[in-house]
N, C-alpha and C positions, 0 to 999 in steps of 0.2 A: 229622576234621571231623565234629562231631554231625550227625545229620540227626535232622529234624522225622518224625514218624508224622504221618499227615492227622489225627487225632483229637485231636494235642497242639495243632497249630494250630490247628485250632476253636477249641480249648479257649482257646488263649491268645489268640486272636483275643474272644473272648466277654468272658473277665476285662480286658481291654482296654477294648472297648466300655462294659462296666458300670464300669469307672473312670471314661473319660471322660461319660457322663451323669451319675455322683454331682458331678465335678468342674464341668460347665454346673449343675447346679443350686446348687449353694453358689457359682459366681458369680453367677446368677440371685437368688438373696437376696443378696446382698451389692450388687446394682445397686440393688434396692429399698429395702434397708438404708440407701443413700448418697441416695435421693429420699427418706426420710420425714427423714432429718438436714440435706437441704437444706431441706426445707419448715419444720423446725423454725426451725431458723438463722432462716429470711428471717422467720417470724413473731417470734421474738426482737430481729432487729434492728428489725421494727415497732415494738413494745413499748417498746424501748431510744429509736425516735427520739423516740417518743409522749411518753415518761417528760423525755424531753430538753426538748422542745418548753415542756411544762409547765413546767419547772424553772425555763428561761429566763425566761415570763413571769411566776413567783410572782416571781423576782429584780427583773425590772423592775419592778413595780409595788412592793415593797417599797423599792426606789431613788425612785421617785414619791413612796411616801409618807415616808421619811427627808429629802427634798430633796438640793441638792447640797452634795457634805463639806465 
């Protein structure tokens, strides 16, 4: 059965640790990453109702002025 020297365990202990902080921080951007593509989205789908909105009334008012078929 291997046995550990105290110094490999440090060691390995350490290279552990400095994984796991690289590993929270590339989740930590990737949480941020997923809030600026939600705030995108929700302003797109603004845009999108906005453009919608418009649509509908050039339509109607073009139906207005065509009368009825």
């Amino acid at each position: 059965m291997p046995t550990f020297e105290p110094e490999d365990f440090w060691a390995a202990l350490h290279r552990l640790y400095e994984q796991q902080l690289k590993h929270d921080e590339q989740i930590g951007q990737l949480v941020e990453q997923g809030k600026q593509t939600d705030e995108r989205l929700s302003k797109l789908i603004t845009i999108v109702g906005d453009l919608t909105a418009i649509v509908r009334s050039h339509e109607e008012r073009l139906e207005g002025l065509e009368g009825p078929a």
